[in-house]
N, C-alpha and C positions, 0 to 999 in steps of 0.2 A: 732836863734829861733829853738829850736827842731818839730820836725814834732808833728801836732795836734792829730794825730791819738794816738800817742805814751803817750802825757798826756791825751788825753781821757781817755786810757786804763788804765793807774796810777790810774784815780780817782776812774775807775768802781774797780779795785782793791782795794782801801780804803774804798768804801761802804759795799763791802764784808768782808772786815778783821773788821769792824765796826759791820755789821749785825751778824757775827756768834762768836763775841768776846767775849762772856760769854760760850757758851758750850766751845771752844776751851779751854779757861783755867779752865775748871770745867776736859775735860778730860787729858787736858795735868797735873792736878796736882793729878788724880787719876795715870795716868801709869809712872809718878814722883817716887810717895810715894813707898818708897821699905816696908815698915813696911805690906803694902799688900801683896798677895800671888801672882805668875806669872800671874795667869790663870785672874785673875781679872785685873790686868796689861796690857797685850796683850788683853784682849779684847776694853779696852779704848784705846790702840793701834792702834786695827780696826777700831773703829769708827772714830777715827782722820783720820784714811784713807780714811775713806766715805765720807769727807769736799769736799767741790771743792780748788782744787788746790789754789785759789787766795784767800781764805780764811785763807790765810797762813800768819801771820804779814812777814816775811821776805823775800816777793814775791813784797811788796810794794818799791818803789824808791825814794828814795829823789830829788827832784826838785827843781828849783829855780824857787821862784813865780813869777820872772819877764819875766824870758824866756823860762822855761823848760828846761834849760839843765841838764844836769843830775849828771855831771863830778864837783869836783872843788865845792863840796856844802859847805857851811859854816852854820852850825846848827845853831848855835847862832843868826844869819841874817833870815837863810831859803834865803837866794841866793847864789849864784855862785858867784866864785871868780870877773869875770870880775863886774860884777856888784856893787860888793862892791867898787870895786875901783873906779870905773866911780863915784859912787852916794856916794865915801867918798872923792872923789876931789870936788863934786859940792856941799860937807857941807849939804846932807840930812838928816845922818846918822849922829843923836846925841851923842854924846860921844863921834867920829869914827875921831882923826887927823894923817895925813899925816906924817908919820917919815922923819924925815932928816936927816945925822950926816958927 
């Protein structure tokens, strides 16, 4: 189990990247577009600077909903490796059998 403090901190980062996620892509596709001139560029530039830091999608961490760990995520699940395996031995995990060979 990852410490609580650590996915606290995840989610308050998710409510951020959630709250400020329309200007983000309103400036990140102005200082994008090169068909713009620099000056107008760089200034959406700036304002992306002025976010708070965890406002940032790629400041957020994948977890596993079952334990928080962070290592070892499997998208497809949303858990960590161990997990998959324990709860695809114990037949939770529809679709999800055992190889053998």
């Amino acid at each position: 189990m990852a410490k609580l403090s650590s996915i606290n901190k995840n989610e308050r980062r998710k409510k951020l990247v959630q709250q400020y996620a329309n200007k983000y892509a309103k400036l990140k596709a102005i200082a994008d577009d090169e068909s713009l001139d620099e000056g107008e560029r760089l200034i959406a530039r700036l304002k992306m600077a002025e976010l708070p830091r965890n406002a940032n999608p790629t400041r957020v961490r994948n977890r596993c909903a079952t334990t928080g760990r962070p290592r070892g995520y499997y998208r497809k699940f949303g858990i960590n490796r161990i997990e998959l395996r324990d709860l695809g031995n114990k037949g939770l995990i529809p679709g999800l059998t055992k190889s053998s060979w």
